[in-house]
DRENLUM-594691 format. One record per residue (C-alpha): residue in three letters; x, y, z. Coordinates in steps of 0.02 Angstrom, whole numbers, plus 50000, padded with zeros to 5 digits. Layout:
% DRENLUM-594691
AlaXYZ
...
END
This chain:
% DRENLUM-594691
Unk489994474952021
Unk489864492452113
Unk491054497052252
Unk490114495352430
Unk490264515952488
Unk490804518452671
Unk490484535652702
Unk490554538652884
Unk491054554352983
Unk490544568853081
Unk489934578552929
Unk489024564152842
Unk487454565452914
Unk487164584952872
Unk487874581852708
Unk486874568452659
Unk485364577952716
Unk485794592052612
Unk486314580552437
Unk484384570352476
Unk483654589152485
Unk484344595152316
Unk484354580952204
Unk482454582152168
Unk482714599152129
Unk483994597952003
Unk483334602351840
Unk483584587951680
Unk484804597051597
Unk486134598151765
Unk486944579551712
Unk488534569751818
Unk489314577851691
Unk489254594251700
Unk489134594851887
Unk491094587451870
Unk491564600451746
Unk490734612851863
Unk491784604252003
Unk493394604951919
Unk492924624951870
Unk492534625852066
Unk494554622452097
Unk495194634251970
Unk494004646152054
Unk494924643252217
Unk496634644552145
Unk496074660352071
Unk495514667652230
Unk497024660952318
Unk498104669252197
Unk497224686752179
Unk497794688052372
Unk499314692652334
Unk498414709952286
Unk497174709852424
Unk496594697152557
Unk494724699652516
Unk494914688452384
Unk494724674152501
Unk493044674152479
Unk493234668652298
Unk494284654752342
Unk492804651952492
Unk491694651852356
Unk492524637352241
Unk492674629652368
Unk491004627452399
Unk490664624452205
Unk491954609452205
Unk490944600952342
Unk489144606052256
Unk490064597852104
Unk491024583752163
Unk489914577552308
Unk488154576152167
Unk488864571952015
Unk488864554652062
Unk487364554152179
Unk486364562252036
Unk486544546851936
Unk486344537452049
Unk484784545352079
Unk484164546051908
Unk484744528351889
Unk485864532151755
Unk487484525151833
Unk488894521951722
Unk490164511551845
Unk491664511851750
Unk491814527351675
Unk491034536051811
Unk492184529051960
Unk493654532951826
Unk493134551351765
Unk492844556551967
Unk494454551152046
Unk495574556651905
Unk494594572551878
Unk494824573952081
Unk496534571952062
Unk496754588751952
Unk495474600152075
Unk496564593552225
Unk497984601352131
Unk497134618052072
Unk496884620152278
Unk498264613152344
Unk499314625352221
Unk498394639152241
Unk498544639452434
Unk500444638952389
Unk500264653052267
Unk499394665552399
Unk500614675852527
Unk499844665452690
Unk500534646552642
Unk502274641752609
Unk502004631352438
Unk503344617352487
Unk501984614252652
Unk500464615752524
Unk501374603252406
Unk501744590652539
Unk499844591452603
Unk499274587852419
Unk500694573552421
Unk499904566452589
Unk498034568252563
Unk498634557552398
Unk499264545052481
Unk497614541152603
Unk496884542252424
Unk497944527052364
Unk497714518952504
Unk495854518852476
Unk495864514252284
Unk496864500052318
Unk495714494752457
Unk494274496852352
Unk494984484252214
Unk495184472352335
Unk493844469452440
Unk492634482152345
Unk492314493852476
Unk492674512352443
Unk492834522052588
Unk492694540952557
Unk492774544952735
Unk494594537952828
Unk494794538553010
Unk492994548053009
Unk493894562252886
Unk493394564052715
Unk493294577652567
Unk492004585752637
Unk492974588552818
Unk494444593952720
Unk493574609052622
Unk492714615752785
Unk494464615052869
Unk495164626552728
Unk493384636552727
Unk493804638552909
Unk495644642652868
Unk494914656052758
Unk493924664552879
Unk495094664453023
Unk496494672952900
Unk495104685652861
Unk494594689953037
Unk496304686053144
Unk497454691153024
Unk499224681753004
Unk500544678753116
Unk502304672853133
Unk503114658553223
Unk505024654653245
Unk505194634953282
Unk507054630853292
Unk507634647753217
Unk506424643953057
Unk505014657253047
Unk503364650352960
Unk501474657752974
Unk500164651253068
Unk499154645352898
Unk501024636352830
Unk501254628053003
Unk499344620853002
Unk499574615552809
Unk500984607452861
Unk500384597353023
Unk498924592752910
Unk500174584252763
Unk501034575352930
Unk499374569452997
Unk498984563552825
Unk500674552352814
Unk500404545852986
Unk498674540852946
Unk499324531652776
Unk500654523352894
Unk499284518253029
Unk498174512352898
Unk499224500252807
Unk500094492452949
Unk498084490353024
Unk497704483252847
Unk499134472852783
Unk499134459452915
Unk497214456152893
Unk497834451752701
Unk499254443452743
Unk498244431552851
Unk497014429152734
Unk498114423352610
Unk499054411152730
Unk497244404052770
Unk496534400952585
Unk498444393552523
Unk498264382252693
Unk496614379852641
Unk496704376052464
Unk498564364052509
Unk497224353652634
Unk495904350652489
Unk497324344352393
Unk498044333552502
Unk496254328352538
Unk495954321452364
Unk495954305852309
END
């Protein structure tokens, strides 16, 4: 049985309007496959770009641009089987969050690799975004609903933060801040309040979460110990 999508958030609506506009123009030979693999090459893209930086900051707009090409990638693989009802549950669910988990990295580490973000603050945002990923597998092999959006924030939120990122670095330049006699950029400070939100969200979410199982539990073993005692 499929996984119930929640998919909520203040992107959703635009997104899904764009997905619904090009799926019927996709030609055949575009499969879920190939849109991951053009996903994945979407990251590497991005790390490229992120990297070349170190030579010249134009090169953000070629991590700008994978960007864009891991959403186009990840965000319609599924959808277009879905679409062309050609799902393949299991090996789909299992070939897009593991593939995920490398183009996370090949962003997350590129960031860290350009001269604007301090990698151990790139690191720890790949480390937290992980964990709200956890958070949601697990979720989704219990009660089989698989949220991509948490707390109204999902992928697609994430990339136009770092799109935005991108442009302000481009058009504002960089600057320095010394917090407690530790001087970090603008773009390493907002990396790193973005890992922190990310563990305070995984906190939030499991201590919102847990109880409701831990209830449920108590209920069916109360349950099932009063049918027992109830038979003859």
């Amino acid at each position: 049985m499929s996984n119930v999508r929640i998919h909520r958030s203040p992107l959703s609506r635009a997104e899904r309007a764009a997905i619904d506009w090009i799926l019927p123009r996709l030609p055949e030979w575009v499969t879920a496959d190939k849109l991951t693999a053009f996903g994945t090459f979407g990251a590497f893209l991005t790390l490229v770009g992120y990297s070349a930086t170190n030579w010249h900051v134009g090169w953000l707009w070629l991590a700008n641009l994978g960007v864009l090409i891991h959403w186009f990638g990840d965000s319609l693989d599924g959808n277009v089987a879905r679409y062309r009802k050609m799902e393949r549950p299991q090996y789909g669910y299992f070939l897009d969050q593991t593939i995920d988990v490398l183009g996370n990295f090949l962003i997350c580490f590129g960031m860290g690799l350009s001269p604007f973000v301090d990698m151990r603050a790139a690191l720890c945002a790949l480390a937290g975004y992980h964990m709200v990923s956890i958070y949601v597998f697990v979720r989704a092999n219990i009660d089989r609903e698989f949220h991509v959006t948490v707390l109204n924030f999902g992928p697609t939120e994430m990339r136009a933060v770092i799109v935005l990122m991108n442009l302000c670095i481009l058009v504002l330049g960089v600057w320095n801040f010394t917090i407690l006699g530790y001087t970090i950029s603008w773009p390493s400070l907002s990396v790193g309040l973005w890992a922190m939100g990310f563990m305070i969200a995984f906190i939030y979410l499991i201590s919102k979460y847990a109880p409701i199982l831990r209830d449920a539990d108590d209920r069916t073993r109360v349950e099932a110990r009063e049918k027992n005692a109830a038979s003859p």
